[in-house]
C-alpha positions as CSV (number, residue, x, y, z in Angstrom):
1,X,85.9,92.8,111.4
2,X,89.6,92.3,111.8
3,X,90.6,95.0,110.0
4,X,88.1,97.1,111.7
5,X,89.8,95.6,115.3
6,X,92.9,96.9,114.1
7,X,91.9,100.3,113.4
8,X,92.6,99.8,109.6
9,X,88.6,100.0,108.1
10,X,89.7,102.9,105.8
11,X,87.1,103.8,103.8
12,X,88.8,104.2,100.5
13,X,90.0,100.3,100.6
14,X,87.0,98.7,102.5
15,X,84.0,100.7,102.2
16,X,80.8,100.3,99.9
17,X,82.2,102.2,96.9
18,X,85.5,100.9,96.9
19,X,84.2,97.0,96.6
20,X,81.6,98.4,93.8
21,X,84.5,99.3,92.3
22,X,87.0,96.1,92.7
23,X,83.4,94.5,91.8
24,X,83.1,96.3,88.7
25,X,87.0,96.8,87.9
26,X,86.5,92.4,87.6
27,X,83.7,92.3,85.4
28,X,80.8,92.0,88.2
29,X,83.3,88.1,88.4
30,X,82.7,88.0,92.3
31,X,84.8,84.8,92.8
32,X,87.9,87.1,90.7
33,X,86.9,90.3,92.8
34,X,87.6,88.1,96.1
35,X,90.8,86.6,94.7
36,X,91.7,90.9,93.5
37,X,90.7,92.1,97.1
38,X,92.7,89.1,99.0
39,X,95.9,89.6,96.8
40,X,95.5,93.7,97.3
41,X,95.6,93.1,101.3
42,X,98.6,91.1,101.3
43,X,100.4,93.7,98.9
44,X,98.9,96.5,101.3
45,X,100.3,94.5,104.5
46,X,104.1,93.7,101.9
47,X,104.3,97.6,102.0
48,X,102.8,98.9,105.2
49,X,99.9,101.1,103.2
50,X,98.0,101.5,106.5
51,X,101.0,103.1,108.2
52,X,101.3,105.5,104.4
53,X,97.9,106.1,104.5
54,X,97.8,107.7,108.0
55,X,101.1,109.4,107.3
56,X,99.5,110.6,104.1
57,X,96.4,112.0,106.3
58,X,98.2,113.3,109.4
59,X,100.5,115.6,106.7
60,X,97.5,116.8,104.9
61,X,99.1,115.7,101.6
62,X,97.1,116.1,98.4
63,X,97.3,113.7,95.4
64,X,100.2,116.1,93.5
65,X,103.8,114.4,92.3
66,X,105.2,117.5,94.2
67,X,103.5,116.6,97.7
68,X,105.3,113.3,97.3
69,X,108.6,111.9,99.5
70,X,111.7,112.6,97.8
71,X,109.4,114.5,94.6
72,X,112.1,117.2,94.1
73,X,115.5,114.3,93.6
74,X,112.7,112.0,91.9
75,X,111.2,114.2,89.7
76,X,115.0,115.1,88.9
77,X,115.6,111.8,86.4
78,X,111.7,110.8,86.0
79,X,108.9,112.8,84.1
80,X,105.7,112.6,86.0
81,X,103.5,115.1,86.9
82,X,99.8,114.0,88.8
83,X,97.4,117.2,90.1
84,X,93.9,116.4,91.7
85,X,93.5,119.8,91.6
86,X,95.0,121.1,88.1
87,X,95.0,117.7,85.8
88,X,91.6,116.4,85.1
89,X,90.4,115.6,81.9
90,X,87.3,117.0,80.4
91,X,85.2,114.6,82.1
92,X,86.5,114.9,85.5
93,X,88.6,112.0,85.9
94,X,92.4,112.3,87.2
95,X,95.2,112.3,84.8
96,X,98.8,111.2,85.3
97,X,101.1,112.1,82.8
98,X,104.1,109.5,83.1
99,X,107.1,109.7,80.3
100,X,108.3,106.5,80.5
101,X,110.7,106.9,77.6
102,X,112.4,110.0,79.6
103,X,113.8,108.1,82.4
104,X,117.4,108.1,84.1
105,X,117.3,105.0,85.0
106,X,121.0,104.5,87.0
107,X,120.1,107.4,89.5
108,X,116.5,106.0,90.0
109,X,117.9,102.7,91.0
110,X,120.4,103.8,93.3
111,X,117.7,105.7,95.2
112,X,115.2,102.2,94.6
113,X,114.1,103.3,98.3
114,X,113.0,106.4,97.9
115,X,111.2,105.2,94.7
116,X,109.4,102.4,96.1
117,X,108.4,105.2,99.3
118,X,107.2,107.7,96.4
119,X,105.0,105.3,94.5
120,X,103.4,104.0,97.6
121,X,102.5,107.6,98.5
122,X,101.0,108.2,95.0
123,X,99.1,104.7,94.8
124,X,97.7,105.2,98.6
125,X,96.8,109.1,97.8
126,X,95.3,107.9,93.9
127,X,92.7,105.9,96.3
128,X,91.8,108.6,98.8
129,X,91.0,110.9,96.2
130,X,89.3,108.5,93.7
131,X,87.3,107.9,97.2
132,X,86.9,111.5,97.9
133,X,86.1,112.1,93.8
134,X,82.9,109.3,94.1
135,X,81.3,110.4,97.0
136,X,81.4,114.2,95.9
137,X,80.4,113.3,91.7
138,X,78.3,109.9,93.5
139,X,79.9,107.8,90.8
């Protein structure tokens, strides 16, 4: 109710298929899925997802690392690459490819903003379309 009060009842982090999914993601554990869910709202309210989230909407961004803040000076020292559209595997599900052993790490840290911005636009958009995946595939 409070979160619905402050116009922050987003689907994809408080509806029906998401808690199936926090339930499941902790072994059906509903005392460790409460404990999950409480520590995933204080990390959403540490890094403002429900302002991201309806930045991420109003822009019409899709989940894809080039759609991302800062993706071009990123994408520069850091391998990723993430596509909702072009990198599924043969079941369906979403693929990130992430080469962690082909990192420049001294220009990544002095941009540590833009980072942290970039990776809460991919975790935020991961949701919406694992949302937007179950309710189309109804899984």
């Amino acid at each position: 109710a409070m979160l619905q009060a402050s116009g922050c009842d987003f689907p994809h982090t408080t509806g029906d298929l998401f808690m199936l999914r926090v339930l499941r993601g902790n072994e059906h554990d509903i005392p460790q899925a409460v404990t999950w869910y409480k520590n995933f709202l204080a990390v959403r309210k540490e890094y403002n997802m429900d302002a991201v989230y309806k930045k991420y909407e109003e822009a019409g961004l899709t989940w894809s690392a080039e759609c991302m803040p800062h993706s071009a000076e990123i994408r520069k020292c850091y391998t990723i690459e993430f596509d909702e559209a072009k990198l599924k595997s043969a079941q369906g599900n979403l693929v990130l490819y992430d080469a962690v052993g082909n990192i420049d790490s001294a220009p990544l840290l002095e941009m540590k903003d833009k980072l942290i911005e970039f990776f809460c636009y991919l975790a935020e958009g991961r949701l919406v379309t694992l949302h937007k995946l179950s309710e189309q595939e109804g899984r």
